[in-house]
VOGU-3710 file (C-alpha; in Angstrom, 3 decimals, decimal comma):
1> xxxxxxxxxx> 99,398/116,132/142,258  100,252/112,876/140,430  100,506/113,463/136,602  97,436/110,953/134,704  99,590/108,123/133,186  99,153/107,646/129,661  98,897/104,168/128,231  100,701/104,092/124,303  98,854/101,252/122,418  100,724/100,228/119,486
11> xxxxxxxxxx> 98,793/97,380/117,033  100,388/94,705/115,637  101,801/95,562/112,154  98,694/93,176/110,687  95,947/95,218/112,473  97,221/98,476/110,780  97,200/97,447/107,267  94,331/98,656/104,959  91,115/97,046/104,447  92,670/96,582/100,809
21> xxxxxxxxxx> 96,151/95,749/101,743  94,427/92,897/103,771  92,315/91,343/100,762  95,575/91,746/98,910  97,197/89,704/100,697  94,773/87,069/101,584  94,457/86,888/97,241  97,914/86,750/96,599  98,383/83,581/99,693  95,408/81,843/98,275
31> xxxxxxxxxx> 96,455/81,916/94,816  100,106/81,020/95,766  98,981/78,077/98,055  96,296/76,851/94,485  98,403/77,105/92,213  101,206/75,326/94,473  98,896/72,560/95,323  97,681/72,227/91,710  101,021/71,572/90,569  101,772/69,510/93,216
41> xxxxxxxxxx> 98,904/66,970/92,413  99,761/67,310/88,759  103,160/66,561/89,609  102,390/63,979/91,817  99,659/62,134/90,110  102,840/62,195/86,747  105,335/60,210/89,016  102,929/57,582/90,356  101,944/57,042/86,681  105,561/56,567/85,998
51> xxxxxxxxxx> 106,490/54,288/88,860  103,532/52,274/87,692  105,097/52,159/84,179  108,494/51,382/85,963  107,692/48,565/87,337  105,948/47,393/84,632  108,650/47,647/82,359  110,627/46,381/85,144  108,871/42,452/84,952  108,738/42,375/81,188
61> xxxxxxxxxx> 112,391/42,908/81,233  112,519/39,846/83,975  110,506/37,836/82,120  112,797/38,134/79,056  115,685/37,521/80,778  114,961/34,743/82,648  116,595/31,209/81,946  118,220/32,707/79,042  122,448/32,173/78,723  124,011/34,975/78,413
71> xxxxxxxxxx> 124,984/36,085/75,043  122,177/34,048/73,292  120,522/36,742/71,100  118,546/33,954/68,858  116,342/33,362/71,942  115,663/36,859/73,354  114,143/37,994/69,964  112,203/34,967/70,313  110,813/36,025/73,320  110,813/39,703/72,243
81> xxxxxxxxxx> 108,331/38,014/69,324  106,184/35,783/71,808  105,935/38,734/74,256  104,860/41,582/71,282  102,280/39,463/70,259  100,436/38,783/73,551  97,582/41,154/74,313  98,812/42,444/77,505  101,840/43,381/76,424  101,407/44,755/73,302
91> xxxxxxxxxx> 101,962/48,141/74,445  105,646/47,198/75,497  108,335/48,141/73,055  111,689/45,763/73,015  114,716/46,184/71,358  118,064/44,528/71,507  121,537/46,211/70,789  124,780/44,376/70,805  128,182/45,648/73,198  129,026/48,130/70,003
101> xxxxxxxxxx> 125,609/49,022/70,173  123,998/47,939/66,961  120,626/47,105/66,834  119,863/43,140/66,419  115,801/43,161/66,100  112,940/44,562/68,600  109,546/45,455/68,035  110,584/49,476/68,231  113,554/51,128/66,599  115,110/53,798/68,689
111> xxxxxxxxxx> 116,759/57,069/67,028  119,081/57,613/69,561  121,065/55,468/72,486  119,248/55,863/75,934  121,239/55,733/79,206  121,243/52,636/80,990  118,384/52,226/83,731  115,329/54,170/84,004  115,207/57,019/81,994  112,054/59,409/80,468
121> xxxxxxxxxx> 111,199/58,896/76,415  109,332/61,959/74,573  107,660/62,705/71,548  111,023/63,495/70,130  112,241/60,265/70,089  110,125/59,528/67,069  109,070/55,851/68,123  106,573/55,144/66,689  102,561/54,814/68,358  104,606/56,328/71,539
131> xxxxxxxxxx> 104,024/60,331/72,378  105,385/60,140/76,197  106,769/57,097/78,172  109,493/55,286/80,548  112,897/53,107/79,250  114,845/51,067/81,099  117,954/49,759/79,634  119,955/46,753/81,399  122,600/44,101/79,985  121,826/40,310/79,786
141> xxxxxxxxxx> 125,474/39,456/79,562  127,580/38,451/76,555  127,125/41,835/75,365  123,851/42,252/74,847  121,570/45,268/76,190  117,878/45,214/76,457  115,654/48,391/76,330  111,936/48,295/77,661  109,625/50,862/76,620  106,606/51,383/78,091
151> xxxxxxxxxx> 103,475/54,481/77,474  102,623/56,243/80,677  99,942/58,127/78,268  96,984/55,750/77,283  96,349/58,115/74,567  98,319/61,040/72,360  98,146/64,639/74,521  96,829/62,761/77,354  98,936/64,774/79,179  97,876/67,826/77,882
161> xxxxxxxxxx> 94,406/67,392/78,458  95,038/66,007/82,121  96,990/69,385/82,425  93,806/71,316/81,100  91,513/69,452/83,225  93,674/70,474/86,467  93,935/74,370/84,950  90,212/74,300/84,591  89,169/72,660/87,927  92,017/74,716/90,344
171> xxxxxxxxxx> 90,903/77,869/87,705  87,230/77,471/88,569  88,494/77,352/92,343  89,804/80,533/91,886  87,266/82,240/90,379  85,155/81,429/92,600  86,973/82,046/95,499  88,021/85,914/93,957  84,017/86,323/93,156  82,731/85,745/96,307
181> xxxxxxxxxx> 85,850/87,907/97,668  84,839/90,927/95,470  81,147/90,325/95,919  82,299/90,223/100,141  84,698/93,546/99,431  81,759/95,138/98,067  79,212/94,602/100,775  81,938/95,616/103,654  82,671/98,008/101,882  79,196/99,738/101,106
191> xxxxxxxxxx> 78,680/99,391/104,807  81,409/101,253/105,411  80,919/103,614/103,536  77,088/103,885/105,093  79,264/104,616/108,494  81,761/107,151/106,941  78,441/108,815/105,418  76,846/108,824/108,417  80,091/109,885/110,858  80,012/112,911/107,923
201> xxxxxxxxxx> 76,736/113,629/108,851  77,101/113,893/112,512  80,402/115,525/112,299  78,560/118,173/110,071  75,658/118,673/112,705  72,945/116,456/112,119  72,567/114,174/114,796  70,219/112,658/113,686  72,005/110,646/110,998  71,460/106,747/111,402
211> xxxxxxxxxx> 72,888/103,728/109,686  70,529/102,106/107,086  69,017/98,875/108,758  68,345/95,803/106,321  65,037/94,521/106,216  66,620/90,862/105,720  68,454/91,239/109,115  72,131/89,542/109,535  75,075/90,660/111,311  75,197/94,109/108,984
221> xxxxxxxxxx> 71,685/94,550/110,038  72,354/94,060/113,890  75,455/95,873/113,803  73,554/99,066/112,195  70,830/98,698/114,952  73,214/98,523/117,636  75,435/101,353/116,388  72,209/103,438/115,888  71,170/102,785/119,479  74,485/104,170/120,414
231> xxxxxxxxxx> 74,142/107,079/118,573  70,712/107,410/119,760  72,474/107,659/123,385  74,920/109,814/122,757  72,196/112,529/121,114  70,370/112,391/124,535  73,290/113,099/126,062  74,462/115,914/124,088  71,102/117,334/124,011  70,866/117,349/127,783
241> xxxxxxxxxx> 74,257/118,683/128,096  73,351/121,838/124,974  70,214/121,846/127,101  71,304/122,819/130,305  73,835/125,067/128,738  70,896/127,191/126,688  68,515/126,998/129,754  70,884/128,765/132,051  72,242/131,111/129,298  68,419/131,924/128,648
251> xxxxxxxxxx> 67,425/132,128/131,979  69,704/134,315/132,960  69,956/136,875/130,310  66,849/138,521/130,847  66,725/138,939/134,385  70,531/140,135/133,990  68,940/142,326/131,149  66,764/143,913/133,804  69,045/144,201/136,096  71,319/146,115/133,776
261> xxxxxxxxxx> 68,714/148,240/132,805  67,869/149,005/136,756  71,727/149,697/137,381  71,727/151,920/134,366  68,678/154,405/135,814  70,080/154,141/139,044  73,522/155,599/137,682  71,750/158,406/135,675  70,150/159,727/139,473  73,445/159,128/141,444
271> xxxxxxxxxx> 74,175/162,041/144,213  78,118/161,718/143,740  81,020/160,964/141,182  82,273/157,916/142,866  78,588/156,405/143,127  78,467/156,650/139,662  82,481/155,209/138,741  80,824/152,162/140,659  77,629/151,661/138,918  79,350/152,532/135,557
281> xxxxxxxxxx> 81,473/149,391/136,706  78,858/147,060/137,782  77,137/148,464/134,299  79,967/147,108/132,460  80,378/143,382/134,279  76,591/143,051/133,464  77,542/143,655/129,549  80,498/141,177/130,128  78,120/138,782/130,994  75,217/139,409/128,211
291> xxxxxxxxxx> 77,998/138,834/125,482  79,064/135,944/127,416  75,683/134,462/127,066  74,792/135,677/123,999  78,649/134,249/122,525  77,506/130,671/124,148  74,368/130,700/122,401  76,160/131,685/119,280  78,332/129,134/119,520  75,636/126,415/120,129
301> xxxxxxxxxx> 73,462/127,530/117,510  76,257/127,096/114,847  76,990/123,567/116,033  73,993/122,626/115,748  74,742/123,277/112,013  71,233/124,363/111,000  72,783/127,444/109,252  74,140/125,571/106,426  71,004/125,288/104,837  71,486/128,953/104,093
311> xxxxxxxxxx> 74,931/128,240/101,915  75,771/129,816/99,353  79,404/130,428/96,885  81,050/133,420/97,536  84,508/134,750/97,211  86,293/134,532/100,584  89,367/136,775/99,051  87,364/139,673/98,591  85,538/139,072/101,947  88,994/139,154/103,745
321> xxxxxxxxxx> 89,643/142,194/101,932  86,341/143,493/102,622  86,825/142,896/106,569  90,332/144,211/106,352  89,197/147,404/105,031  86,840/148,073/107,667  89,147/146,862/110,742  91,970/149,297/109,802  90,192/151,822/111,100  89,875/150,287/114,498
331> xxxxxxxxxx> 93,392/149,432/114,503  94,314/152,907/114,078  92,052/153,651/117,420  93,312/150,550/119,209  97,188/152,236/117,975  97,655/148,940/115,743  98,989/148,669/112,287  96,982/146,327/110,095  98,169/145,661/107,044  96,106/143,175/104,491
341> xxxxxxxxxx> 97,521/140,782/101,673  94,336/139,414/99,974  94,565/139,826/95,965  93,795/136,522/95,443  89,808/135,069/94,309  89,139/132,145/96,651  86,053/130,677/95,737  83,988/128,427/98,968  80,445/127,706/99,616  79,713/129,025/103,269
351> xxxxxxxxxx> 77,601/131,436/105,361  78,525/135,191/104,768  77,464/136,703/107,717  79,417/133,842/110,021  82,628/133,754/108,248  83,074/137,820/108,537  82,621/137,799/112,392  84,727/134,897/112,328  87,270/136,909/110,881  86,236/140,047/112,912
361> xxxxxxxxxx> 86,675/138,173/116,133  90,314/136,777/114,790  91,355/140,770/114,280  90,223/141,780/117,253  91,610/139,251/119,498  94,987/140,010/118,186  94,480/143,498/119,009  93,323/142,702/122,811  96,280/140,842/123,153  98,713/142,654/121,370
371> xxxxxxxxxx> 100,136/145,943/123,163  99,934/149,018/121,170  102,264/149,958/117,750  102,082/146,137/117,072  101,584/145,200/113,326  99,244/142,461/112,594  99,029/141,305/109,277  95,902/139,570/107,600  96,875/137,103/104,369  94,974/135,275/101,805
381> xxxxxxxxxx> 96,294/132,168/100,496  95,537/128,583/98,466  96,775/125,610/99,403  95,511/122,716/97,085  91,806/123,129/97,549  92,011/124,618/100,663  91,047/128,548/101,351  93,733/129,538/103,960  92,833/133,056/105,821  95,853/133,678/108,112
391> xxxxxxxxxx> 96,042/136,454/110,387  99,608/137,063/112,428  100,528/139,325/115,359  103,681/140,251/117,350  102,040/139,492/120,934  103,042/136,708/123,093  101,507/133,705/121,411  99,971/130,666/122,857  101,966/127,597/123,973  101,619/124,377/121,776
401> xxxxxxxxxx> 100,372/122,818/125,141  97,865/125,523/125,735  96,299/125,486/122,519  93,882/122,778/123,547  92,718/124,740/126,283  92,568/128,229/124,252  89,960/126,666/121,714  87,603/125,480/124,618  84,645/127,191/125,610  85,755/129,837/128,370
411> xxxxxxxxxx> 89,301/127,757/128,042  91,083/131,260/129,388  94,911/130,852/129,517  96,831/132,229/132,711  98,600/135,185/130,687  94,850/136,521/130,085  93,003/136,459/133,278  93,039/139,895/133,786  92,272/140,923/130,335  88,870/141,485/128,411
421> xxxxxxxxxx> 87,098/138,855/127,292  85,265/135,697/127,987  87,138/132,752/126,135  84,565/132,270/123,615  86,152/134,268/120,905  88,161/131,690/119,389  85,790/128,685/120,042  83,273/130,525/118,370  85,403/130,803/115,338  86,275/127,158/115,778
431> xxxxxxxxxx> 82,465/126,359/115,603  82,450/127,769/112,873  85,210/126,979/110,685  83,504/123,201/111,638  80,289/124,387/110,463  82,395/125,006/106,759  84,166/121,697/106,474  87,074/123,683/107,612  89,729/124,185/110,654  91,119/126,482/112,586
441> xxxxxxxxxx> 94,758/125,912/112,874  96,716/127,765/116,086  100,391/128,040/114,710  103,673/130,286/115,875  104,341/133,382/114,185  108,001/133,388/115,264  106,842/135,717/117,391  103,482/136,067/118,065  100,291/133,894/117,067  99,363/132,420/113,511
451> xxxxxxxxxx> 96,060/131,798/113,309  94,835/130,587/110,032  90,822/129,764/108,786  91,362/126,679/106,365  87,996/125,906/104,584  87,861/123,582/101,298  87,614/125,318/98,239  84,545/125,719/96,475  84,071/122,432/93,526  85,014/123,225/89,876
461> xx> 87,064/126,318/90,608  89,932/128,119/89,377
//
């Protein structure tokens, strides 16, 4: 028979980040990519405003220049003079240096020699009226150098406030971008959590836990409807499926109960000894099948998780203890040694009555498949806030591979065919470590079996 092939999905690395990893990201990319383009624009709009000023600065330095021989400084003040006082180019500051570099007149008086070309001025410069602005210096010939000064701020801190204006326009951006993201973050995640809730719910028993349903409507509101008519499927289902299970288990107990019954006053009037071997046989596959049905019924009545009503804290140290106590007499009857570590208070909210035949049924099975003058040891332990009830034998263990099968309901392993039971024992106590929050956890006792009842710790305990 041709093995099932098994298909290995693995997501791309972006599918298996966190809900909150992903909005991390997306934040930190947005507010990289705003403040980048922010600067950019500032940046940008700050060198058009200087190549403006450039080639402004650029003509007036033309126009003084031109038709003037070279070395005549008498007529470039002149036309420094003219120029100053004309109204569109009143803003220009001129000044004129000589070849050693001393100043000869100008309308400005610079503090400091600026290279030749195009070159930035700053408040530093201390000339005067000017807080930010462009300079070229060029010769004329015969010596003489011209600088050209002109504002590329039509007031003082223009810059500054342009640079406030562009923090406060990209910063409202961002604000509300990272509002409506945490207002979004919030609503996913309150529906999420209305799915985690209600997965709780179900897992716990009950279900008939739904998803809330908007009155508004919207995609939340069709999603919840649509994952409610799901769940509304899957509870027929499962109710057919319990259903038929229960029916036949009912239907068939009591007529088995009378037949047992019938078998039993037929043994008590058999004529020989071997009659009655054979009925005493038939008497005990009827019993067999009575705890079989009464087990599944068990088992079906503690999923359906209608016990937990009946909670209550108790201390499940002293209950292992308790248990222990009493099942060390049956190990000395079964030829067993049970010995019982459980000095420890472990404090859980829980069903009494279940969680001592779980424990029962874990002691017992490891003497039905233990041979005699094996020890089994029960032990009490805390992990964190878990309540860890271990109990370990010397038998042969179960196979990680089998382990599946041996918590299924009559999931019988090959090695115990031919012994007692039904293979509801451990999915019993499976049902109803569930029932508890808990989990029953199928480990290697190097050798043997480790099987250990792991339920949460009671809150606000010791």
């Amino acid at each position: 028979m041709t093995a099932p092939r098994v298909l290995t999905y693995r997501p791309r690395w972006w599918r298996s980040l966190s809900l909150r990893a992903l909005t991390t990201i997306f934040l930190l990319l947005f507010l990289g990519t705003t403040l980048t383009t922010g600067y950019a624009t500032f940046a940008a709009s700050r060198a058009a405003v200087a190549h403006l000023v450039d080639r402004r600065i650029a003509t007036v330095s033309d126009e003084i220049d031109d038709d003037v021989r070279p070395g005549d400084a008498a007529a470039v003040l002149a036309r420094i003079d003219r120029l100053s006082h004309q109204r569109d180019t009143g803003d220009i500051g001129l000044e004129l240096r000589d070849a050693s570099g001393h100043r000869l007149g100008g309308n400005i008086m610079l503090k400091r020699p600026l290279p030749p070309g195009f070159s930035t001025v700053r408040h530093h410069d201390r000339i005067t009226g000017l807080s930010a602005g462009r300079a070229l210096v060029r010769p004329l010939g015969g010596g003489l150098w011209l600088t050209t000064v002109g504002e590329t701020e039509p007031f003082d801190d223009y810059a500054s406030l342009r640079l406030r204006n562009y923090l406060f326009g990209f910063g409202a951006i961002v604000v509300v971008v990272l509002t409506g993201t945490a207002l979004l973050a919030f609503l996913i995640g309150r529906r999420i959590a209305a799915v985690r809730d209600t997965a709780e719910a179900i897992i716990d028993g009950d279900l008939r836990a739904r998803l809330p349903v908007a009155a508004g409507g919207g995609a939340f509101a069709r999603e919840a409807a649509t994952f409610n008519r799901m769940l509304d499927r899957i509870e027929r289902l499962m109710a057919e499926v319990a259903g038929v299970s229960n029916d036949i288990a009912h239907d068939l107990r009591m007529p088995l109960a009378r037949l047992r019954g019938q078998l039993a006053l037929i043994a008590a009037r058999a004529p020989s000894p071997a009659w009655r071997t054979e009925l005493d046989h038939a008497l005990q596959q009827c019993d067999a099948l009575l705890a079989m049905f009464a087990a599944t019924l068990r088992i079906s009545e503690v999923e359906a998780g209608r016990r937990r009503a009946g909670f209550a804290r108790l201390d499940l140290g002293a209950l292992a203890a308790e248990i222990g106590e009493t099942m060390a007499e049956v190990a000395t009857d079964t030829g067993h040694r049970l010995s019982v570590d459980a000095g420890i208070a472990l404090p859980v909210e829980g069903d009494r009555q279940l969680l001592a035949q779980a424990l029962i049924n874990l002691i017992e099975n490891a003497f039905r498949h233990t041979p005699a003058g094996t020890s089994v040891t029960l032990h009490v332990a805390r992990n964190g806030d878990i309540a860890c009830v271990t109990i370990r034998d010397r038998g042969p263990g179960i196979a990680v591979a089998d382990r599946g099968t041996a918590l299924r309901r009559f999931g019988r392993l090959d090695t115990s065919r031919h012994s007692e039971g039904h293979g509801l024992g451990l999915p019993l106590v499976d049902a109803i470590a569930r029932l508890h929050r808990g989990t029953l956890i199928l480990g290697d006792a190097e050798p043997g079996l480790s099987v250990t009842l792991a339920l949460p710790c009671a809150g606000n305990s010791a």
